[in-house]
C-alpha positions in Angstrom: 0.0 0.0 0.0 1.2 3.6 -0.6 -0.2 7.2 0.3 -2.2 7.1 -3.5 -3.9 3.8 -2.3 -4.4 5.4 1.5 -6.2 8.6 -0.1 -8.2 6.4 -2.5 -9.7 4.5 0.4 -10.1 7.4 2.6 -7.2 7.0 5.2 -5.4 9.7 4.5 -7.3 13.3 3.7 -6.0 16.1 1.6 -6.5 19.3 3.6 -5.0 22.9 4.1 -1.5 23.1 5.2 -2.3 24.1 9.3 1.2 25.0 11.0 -1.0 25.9 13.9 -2.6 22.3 14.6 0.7 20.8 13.9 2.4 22.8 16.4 -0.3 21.9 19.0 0.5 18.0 17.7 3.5 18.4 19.0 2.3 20.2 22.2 -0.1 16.8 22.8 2.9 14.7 21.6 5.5 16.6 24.7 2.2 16.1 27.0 2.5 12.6 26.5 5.8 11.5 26.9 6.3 13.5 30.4 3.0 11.1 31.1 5.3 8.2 29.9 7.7 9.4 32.1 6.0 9.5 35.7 3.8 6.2 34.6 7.5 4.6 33.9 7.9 6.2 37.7 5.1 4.5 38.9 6.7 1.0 37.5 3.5 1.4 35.1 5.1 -0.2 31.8 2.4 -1.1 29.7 1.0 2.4 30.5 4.2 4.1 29.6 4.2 1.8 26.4 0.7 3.4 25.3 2.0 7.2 26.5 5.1 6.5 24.4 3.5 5.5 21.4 0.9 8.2 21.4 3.6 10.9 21.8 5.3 9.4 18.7 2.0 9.3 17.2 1.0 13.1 17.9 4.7 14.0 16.6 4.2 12.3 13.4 0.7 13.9 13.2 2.1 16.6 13.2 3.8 16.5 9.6 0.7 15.5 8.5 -1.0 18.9 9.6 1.9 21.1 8.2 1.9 18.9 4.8 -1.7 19.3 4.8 -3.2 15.9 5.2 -5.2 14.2 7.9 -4.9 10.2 8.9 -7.9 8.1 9.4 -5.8 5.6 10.7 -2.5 5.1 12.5 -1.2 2.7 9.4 -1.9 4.9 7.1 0.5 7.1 9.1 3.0 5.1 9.1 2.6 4.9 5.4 2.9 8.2 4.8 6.2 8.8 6.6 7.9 6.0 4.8 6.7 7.3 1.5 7.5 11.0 1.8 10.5 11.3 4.4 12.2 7.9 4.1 15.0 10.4 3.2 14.8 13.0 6.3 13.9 10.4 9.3 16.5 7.7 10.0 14.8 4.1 8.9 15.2 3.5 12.3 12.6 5.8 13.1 9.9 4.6 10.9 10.6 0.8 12.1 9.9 1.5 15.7 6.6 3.7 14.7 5.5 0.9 13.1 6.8 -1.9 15.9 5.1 0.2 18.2 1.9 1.0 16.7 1.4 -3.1 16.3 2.6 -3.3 20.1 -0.7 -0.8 21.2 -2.6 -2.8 19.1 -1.9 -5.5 21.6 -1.5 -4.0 24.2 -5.1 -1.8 24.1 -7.5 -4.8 22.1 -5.5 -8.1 22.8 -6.9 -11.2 24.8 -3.3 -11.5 26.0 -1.2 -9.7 29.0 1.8 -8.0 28.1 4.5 -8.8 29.4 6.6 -5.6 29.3 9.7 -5.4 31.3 11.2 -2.2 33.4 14.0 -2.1 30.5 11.6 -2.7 27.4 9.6 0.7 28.9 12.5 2.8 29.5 13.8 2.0 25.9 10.5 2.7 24.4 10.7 5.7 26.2 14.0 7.4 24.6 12.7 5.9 21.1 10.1 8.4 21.9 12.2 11.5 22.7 14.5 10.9 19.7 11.5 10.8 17.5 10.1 13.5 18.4 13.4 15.4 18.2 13.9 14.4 15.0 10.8 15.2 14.2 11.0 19.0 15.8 13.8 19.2 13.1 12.1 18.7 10.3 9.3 21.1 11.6 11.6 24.0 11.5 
């Protein structure tokens, strides 16, 4: 699938450019990882997990808004990224979005506990700073 196919079945929207939204992305996006950060506190991991992922989540949103496009779903997200900044964001980057967004999957609609270690959180964690970082880059 590519972001032609994700538009043709409506789960990526064209829209206007919005710098605005996409800065208050990333203002939901810092919001969530200092939640990640006390639930990883609170010895919290699978909580920290979900916080981590939905500040990398608001982050990538965030290019959306200022490229003026709107996901209907968190694949289609991913999509987009690899497509149109497989050059700017380290592949690196784009596998862990991708490894993490299945891992919320699980974690959120699963039959199955998670069994997510103290380690496994805190590197989930700093995945989720650098992102964002490098995605604050690209912003400017």
């Amino acid at each position: 699938m590519n972001v032609k196919d994700c538009i043709e079945k409506g789960l990526l929207k064209k829209e206007t450019p919005d710098r605005r939204k996409s800065s208050k992305s990333i203002d939901v996006s810092l919001y969530k990882l200092e939640r990640a950060e006390k639930l990883l506190s609170l010895e919290m991991y699978e909580e920290t997990v979900l916080n981590s992922y939905a500040s990398i989540f608001h982050a990538a949103r965030a290019i959306l808004f200022k490229d003026g496009m709107r996901e209907k779903s968190h694949f289609a997200l991913f999509i987009y990224l690899k497509e149109k900044y497989a050059d700017n964001l380290e592949k690196r980057f784009l596998n862990e979005l991708n490894t993490l967004r299945l891992e919320r999957h699980d974690i959120s609609y699963g039959l199955e506990k998670q069994d997510i270690t103290k380690e496994e959180a805190k590197h989930i964690l700093s995945v989720a700073k650098e992102f964002i970082s490098a995605i604050q880059k690209l912003l400017k």
